[in-house]
PyMOL Python script that loads the backbone (N, CA, C, O; Angstrom):
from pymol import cmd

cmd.read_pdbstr("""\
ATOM      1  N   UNK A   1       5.098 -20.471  15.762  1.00  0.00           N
ATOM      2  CA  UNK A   1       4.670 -19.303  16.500  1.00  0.00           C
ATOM      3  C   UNK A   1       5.115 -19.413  17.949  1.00  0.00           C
ATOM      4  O   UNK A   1       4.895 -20.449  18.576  1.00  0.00           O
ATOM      5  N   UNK A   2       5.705 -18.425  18.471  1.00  0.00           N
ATOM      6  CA  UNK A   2       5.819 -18.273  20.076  1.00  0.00           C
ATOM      7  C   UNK A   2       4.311 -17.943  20.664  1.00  0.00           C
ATOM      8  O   UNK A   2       3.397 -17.206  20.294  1.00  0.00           O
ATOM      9  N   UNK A   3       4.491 -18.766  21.657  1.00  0.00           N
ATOM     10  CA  UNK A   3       3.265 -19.008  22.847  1.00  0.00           C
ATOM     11  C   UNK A   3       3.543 -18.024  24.072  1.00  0.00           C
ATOM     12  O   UNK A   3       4.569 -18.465  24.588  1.00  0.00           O
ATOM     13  N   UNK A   4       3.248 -17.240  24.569  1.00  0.00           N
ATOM     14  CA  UNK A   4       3.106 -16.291  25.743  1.00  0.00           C
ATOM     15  C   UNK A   4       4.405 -16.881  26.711  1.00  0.00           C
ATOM     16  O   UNK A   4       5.423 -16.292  27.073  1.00  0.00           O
ATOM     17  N   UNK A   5       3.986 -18.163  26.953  1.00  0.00           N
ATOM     18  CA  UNK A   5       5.527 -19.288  27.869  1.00  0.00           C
ATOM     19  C   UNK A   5       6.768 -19.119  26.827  1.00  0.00           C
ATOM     20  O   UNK A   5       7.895 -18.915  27.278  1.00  0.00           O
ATOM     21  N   UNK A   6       6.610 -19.180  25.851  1.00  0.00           N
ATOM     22  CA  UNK A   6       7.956 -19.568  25.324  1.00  0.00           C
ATOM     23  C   UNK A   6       8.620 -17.799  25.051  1.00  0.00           C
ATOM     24  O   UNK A   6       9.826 -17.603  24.895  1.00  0.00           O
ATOM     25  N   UNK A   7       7.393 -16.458  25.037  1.00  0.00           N
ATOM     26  CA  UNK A   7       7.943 -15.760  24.886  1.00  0.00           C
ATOM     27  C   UNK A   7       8.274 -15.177  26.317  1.00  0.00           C
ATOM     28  O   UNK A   7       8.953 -14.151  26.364  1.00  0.00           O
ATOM     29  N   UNK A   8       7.898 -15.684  27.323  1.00  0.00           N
ATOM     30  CA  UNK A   8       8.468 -15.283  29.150  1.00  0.00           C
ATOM     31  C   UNK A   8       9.438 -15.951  29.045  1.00  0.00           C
ATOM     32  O   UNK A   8      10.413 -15.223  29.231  1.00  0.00           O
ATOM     33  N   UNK A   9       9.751 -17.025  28.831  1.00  0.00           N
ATOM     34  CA  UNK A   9      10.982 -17.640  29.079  1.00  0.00           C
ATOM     35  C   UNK A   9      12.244 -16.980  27.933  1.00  0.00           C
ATOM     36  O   UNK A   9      13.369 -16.830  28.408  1.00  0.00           O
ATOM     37  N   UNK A  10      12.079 -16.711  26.871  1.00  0.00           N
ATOM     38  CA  UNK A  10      13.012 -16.029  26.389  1.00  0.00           C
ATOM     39  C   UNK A  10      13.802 -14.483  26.999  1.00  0.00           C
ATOM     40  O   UNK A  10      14.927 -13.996  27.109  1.00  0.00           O
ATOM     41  N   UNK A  11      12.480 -14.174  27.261  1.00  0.00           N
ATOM     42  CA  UNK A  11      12.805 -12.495  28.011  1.00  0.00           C
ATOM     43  C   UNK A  11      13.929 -12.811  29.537  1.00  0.00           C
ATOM     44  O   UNK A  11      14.885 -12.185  29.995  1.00  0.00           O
ATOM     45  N   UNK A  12      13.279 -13.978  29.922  1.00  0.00           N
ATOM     46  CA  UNK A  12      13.578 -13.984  31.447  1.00  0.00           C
ATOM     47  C   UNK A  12      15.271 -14.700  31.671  1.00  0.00           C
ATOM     48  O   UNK A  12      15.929 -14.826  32.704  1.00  0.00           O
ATOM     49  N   UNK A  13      15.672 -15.164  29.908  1.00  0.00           N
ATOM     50  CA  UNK A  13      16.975 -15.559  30.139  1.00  0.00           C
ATOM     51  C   UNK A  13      18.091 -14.684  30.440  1.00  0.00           C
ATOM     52  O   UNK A  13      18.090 -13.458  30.329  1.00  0.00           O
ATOM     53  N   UNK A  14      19.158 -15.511  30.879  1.00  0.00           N
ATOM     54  CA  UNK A  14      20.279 -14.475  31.654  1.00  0.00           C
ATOM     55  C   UNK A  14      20.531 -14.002  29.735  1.00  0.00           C
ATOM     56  O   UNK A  14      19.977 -14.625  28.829  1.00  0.00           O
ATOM     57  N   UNK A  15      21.439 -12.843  29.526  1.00  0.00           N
ATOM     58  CA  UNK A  15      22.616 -12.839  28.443  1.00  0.00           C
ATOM     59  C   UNK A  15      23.357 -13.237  28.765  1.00  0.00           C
ATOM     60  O   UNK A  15      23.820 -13.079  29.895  1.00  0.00           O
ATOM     61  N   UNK A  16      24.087 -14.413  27.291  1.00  0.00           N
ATOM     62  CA  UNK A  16      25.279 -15.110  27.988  1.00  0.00           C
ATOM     63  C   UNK A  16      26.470 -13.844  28.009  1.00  0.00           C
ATOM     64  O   UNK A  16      26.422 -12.663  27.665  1.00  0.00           O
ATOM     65  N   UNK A  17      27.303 -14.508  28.455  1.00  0.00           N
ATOM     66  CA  UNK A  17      28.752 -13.408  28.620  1.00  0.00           C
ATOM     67  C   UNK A  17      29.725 -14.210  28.095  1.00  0.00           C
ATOM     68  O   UNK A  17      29.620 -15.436  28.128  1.00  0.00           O
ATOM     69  N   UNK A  18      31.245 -13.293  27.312  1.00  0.00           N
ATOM     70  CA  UNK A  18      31.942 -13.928  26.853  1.00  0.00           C
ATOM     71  C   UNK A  18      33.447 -13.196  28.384  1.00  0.00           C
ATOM     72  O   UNK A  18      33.716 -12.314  29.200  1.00  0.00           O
ATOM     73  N   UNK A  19      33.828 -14.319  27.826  1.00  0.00           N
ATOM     74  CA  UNK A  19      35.212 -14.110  28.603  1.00  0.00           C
ATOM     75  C   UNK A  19      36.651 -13.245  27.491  1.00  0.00           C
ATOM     76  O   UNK A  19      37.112 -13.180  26.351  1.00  0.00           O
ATOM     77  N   UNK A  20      36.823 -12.676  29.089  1.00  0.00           N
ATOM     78  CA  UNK A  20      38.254 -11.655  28.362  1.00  0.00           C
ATOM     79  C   UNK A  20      38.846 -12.069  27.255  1.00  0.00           C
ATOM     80  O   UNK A  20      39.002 -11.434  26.212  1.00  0.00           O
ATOM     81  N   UNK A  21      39.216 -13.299  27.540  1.00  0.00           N
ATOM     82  CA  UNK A  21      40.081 -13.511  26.059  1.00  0.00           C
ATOM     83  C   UNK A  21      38.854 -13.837  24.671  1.00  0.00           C
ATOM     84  O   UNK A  21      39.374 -13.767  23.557  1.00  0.00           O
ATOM     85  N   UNK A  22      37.740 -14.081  24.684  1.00  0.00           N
ATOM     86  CA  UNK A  22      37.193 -14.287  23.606  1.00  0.00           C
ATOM     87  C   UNK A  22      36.946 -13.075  22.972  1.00  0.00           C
ATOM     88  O   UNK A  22      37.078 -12.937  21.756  1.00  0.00           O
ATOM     89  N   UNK A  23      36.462 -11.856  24.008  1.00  0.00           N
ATOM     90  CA  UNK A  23      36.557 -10.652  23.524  1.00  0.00           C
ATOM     91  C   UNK A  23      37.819 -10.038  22.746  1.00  0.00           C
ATOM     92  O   UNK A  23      37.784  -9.341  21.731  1.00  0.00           O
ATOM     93  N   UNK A  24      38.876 -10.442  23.427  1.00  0.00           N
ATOM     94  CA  UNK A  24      39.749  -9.819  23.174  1.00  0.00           C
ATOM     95  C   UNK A  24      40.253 -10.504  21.792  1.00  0.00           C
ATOM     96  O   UNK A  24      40.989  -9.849  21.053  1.00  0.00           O
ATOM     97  N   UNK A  25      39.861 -11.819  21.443  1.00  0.00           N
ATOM     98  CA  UNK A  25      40.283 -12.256  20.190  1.00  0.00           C
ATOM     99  C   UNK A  25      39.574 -11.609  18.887  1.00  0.00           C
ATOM    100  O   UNK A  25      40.063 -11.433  17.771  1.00  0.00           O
ATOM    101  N   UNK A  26      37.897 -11.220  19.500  1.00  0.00           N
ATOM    102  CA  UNK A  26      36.941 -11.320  18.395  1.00  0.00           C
ATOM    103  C   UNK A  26      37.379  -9.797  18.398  1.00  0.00           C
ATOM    104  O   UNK A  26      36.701  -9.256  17.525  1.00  0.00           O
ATOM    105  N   UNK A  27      38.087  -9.009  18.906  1.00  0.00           N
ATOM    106  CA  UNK A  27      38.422  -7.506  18.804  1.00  0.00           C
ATOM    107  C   UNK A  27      39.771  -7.187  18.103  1.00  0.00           C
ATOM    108  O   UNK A  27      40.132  -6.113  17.622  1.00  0.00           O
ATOM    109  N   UNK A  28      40.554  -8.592  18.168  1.00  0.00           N
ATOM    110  CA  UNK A  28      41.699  -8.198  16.980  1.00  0.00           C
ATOM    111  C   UNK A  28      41.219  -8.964  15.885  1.00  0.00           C
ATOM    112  O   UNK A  28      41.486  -8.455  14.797  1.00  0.00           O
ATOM    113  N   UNK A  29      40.713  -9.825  15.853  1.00  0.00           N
ATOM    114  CA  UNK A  29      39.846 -10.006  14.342  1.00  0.00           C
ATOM    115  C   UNK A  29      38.737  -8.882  13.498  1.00  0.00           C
ATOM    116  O   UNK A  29      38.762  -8.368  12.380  1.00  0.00           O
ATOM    117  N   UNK A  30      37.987  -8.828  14.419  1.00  0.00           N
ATOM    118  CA  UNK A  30      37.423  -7.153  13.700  1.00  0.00           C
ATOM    119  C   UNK A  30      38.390  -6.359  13.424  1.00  0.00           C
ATOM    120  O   UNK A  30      38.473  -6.166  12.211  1.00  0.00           O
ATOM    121  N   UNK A  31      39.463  -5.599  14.278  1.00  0.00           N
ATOM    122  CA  UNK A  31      40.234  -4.922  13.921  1.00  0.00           C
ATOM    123  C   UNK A  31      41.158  -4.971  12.682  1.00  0.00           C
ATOM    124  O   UNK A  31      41.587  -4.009  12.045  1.00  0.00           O
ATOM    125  N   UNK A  32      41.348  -6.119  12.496  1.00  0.00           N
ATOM    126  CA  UNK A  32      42.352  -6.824  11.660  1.00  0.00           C
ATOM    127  C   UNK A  32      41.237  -6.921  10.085  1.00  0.00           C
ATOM    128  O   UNK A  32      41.670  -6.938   8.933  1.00  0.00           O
ATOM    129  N   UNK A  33      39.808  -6.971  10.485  1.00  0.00           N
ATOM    130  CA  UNK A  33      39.288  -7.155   9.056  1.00  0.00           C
ATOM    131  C   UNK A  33      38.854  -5.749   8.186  1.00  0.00           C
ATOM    132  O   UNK A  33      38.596  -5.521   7.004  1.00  0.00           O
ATOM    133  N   UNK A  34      38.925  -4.863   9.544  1.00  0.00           N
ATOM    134  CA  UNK A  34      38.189  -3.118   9.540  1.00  0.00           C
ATOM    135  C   UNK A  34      39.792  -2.710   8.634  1.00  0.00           C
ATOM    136  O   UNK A  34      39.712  -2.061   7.591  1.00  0.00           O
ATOM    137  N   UNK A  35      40.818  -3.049   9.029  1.00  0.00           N
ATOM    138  CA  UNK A  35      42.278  -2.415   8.794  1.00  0.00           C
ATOM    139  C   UNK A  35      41.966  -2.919   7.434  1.00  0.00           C
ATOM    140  O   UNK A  35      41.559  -2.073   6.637  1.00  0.00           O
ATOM    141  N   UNK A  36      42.042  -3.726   7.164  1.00  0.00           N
ATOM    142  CA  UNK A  36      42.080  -4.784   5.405  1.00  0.00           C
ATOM    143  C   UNK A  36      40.770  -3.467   4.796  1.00  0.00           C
ATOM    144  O   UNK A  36      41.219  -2.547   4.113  1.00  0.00           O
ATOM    145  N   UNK A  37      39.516  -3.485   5.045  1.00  0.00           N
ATOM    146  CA  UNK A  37      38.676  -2.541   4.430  1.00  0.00           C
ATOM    147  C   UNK A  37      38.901  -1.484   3.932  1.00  0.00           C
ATOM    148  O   UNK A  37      38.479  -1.126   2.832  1.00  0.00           O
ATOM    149  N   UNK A  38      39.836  -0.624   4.932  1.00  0.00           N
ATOM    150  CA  UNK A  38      40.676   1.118   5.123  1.00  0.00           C
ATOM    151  C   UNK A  38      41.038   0.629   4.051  1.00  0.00           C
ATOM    152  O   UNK A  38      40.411   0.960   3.045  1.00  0.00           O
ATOM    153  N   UNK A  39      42.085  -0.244   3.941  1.00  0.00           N
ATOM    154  CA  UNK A  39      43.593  -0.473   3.290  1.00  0.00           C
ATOM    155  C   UNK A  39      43.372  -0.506   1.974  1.00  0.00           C
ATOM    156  O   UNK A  39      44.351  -0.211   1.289  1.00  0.00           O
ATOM    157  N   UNK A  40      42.058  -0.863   1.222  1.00  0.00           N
ATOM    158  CA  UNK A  40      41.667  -1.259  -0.119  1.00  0.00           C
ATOM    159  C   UNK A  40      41.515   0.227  -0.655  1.00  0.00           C
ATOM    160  O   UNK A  40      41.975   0.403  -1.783  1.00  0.00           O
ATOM    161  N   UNK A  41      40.945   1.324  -0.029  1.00  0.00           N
ATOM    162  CA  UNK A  41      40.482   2.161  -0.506  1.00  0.00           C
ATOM    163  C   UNK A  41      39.284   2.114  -1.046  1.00  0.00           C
ATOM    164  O   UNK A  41      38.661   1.063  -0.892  1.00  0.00           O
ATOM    165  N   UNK A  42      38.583   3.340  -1.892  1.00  0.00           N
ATOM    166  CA  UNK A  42      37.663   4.071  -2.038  1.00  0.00           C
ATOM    167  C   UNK A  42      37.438   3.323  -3.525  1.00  0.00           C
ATOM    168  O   UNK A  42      38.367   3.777  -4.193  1.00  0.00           O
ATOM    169  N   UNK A  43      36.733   2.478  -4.316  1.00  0.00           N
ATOM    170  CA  UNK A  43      36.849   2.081  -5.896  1.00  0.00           C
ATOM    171  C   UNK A  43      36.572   3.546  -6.576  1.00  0.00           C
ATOM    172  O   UNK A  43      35.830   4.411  -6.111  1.00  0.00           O
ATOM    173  N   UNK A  44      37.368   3.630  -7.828  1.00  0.00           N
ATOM    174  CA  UNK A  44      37.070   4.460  -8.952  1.00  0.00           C
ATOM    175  C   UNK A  44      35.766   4.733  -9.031  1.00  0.00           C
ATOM    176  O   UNK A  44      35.475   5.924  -8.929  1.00  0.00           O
ATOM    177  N   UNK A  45      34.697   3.791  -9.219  1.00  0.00           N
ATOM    178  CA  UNK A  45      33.605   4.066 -10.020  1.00  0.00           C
ATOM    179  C   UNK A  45      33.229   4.572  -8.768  1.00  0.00           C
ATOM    180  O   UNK A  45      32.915   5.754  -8.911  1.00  0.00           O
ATOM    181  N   UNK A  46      33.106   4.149  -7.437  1.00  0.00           N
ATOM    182  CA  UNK A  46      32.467   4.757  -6.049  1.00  0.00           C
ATOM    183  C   UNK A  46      32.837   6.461  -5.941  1.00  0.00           C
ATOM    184  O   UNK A  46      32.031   7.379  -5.791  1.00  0.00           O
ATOM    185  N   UNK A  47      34.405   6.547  -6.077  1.00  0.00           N
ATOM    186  CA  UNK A  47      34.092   7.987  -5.988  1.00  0.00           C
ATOM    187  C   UNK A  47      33.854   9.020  -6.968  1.00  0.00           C
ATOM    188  O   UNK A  47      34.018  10.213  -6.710  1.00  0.00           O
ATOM    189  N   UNK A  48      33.399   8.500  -8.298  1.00  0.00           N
ATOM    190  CA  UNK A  48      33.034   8.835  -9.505  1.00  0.00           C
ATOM    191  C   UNK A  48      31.700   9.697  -8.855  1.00  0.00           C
ATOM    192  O   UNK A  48      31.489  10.897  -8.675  1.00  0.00           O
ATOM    193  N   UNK A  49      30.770   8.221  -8.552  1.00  0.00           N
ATOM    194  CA  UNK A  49      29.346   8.704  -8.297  1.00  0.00           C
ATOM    195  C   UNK A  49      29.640   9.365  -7.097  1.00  0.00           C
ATOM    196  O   UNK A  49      28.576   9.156  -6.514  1.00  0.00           O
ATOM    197  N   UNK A  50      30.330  10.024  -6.295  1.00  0.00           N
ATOM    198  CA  UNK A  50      30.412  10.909  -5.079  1.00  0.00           C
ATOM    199  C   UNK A  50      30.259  12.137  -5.635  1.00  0.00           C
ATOM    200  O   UNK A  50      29.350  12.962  -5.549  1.00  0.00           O
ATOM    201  N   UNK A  51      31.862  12.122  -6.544  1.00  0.00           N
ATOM    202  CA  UNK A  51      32.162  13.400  -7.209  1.00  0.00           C
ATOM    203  C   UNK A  51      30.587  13.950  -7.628  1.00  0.00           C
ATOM    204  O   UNK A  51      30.078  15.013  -7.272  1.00  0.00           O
ATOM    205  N   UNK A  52      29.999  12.919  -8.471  1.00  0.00           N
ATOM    206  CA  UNK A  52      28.575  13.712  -9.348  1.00  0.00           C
ATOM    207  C   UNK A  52      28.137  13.566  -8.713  1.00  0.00           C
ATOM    208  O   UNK A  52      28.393  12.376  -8.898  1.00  0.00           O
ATOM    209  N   UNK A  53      27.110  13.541  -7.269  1.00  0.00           N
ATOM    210  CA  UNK A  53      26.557  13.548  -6.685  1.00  0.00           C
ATOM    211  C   UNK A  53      27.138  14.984  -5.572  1.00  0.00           C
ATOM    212  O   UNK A  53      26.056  15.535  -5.369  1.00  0.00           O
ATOM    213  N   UNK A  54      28.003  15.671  -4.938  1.00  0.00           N
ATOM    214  CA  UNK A  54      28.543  16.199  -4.663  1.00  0.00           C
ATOM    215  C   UNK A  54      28.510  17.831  -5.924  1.00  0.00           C
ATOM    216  O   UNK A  54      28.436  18.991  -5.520  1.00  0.00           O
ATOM    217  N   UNK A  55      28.593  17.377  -7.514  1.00  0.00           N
ATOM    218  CA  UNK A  55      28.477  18.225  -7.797  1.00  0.00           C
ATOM    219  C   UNK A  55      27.082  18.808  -8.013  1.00  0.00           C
ATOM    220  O   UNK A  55      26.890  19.975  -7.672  1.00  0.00           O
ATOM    221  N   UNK A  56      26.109  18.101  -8.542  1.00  0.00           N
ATOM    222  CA  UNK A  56      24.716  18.009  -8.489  1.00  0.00           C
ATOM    223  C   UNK A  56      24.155  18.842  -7.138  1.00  0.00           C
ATOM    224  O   UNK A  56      23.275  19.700  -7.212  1.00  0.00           O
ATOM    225  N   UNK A  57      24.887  18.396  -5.771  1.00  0.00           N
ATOM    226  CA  UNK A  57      24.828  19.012  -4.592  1.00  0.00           C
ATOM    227  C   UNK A  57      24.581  20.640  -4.886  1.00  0.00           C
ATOM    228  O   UNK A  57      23.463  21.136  -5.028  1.00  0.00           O
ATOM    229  N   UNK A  58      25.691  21.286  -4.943  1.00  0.00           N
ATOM    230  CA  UNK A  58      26.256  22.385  -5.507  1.00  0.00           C
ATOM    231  C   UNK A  58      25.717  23.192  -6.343  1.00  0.00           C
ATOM    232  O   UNK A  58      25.731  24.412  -6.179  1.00  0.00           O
ATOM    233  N   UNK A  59      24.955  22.363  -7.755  1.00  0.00           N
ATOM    234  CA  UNK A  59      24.181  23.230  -8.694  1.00  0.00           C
ATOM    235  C   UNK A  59      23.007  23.628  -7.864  1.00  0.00           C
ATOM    236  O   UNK A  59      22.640  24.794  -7.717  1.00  0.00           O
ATOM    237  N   UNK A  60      22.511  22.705  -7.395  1.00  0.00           N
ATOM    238  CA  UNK A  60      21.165  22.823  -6.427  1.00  0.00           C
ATOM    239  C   UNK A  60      21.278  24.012  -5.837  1.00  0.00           C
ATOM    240  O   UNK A  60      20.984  25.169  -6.138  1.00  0.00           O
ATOM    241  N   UNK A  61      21.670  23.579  -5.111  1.00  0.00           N
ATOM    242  CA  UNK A  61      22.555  25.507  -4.118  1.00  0.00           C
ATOM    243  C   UNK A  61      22.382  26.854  -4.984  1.00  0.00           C
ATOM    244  O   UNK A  61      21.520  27.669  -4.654  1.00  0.00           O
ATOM    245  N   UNK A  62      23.122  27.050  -5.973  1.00  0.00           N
ATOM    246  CA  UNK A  62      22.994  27.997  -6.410  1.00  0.00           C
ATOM    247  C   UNK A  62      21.644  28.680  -6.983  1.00  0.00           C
ATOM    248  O   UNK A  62      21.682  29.811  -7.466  1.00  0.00           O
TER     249      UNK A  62
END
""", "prot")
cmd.dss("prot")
cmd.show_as("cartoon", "prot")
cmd.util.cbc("prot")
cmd.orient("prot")
């Protein structure tokens, strides 16, 4: 359990900071893992259940 001290002292710490280049690495690695995600596409069975869900949408409506 946190104690009243241990929860002031957490609040009262600086945030650390990263430097330009660490950012800038951990931003072509995300980028680079987000691109691979796009790149796979949408699975069959995923846009199966869109389609019926989408059409289900539609009956509702009317």
């Amino acid at each position: 359990m946190d104690t009243g001290a241990a929860r002031a002292k957490k609040h009262d710490a600086k945030p650390a900071k990263l430097g330009r280049e660490v950012q800038a690495r951990l931003g072509q690695q995300l980028r680079s893992m987000y691109d691979e995600v796009v790149g796979q596409g949408v699975p069959d069975r995923f846009a199966d259940l869109l389609s019926q869900l989408d059409n289900k949408d539609n009956k509702d409506r009317q």
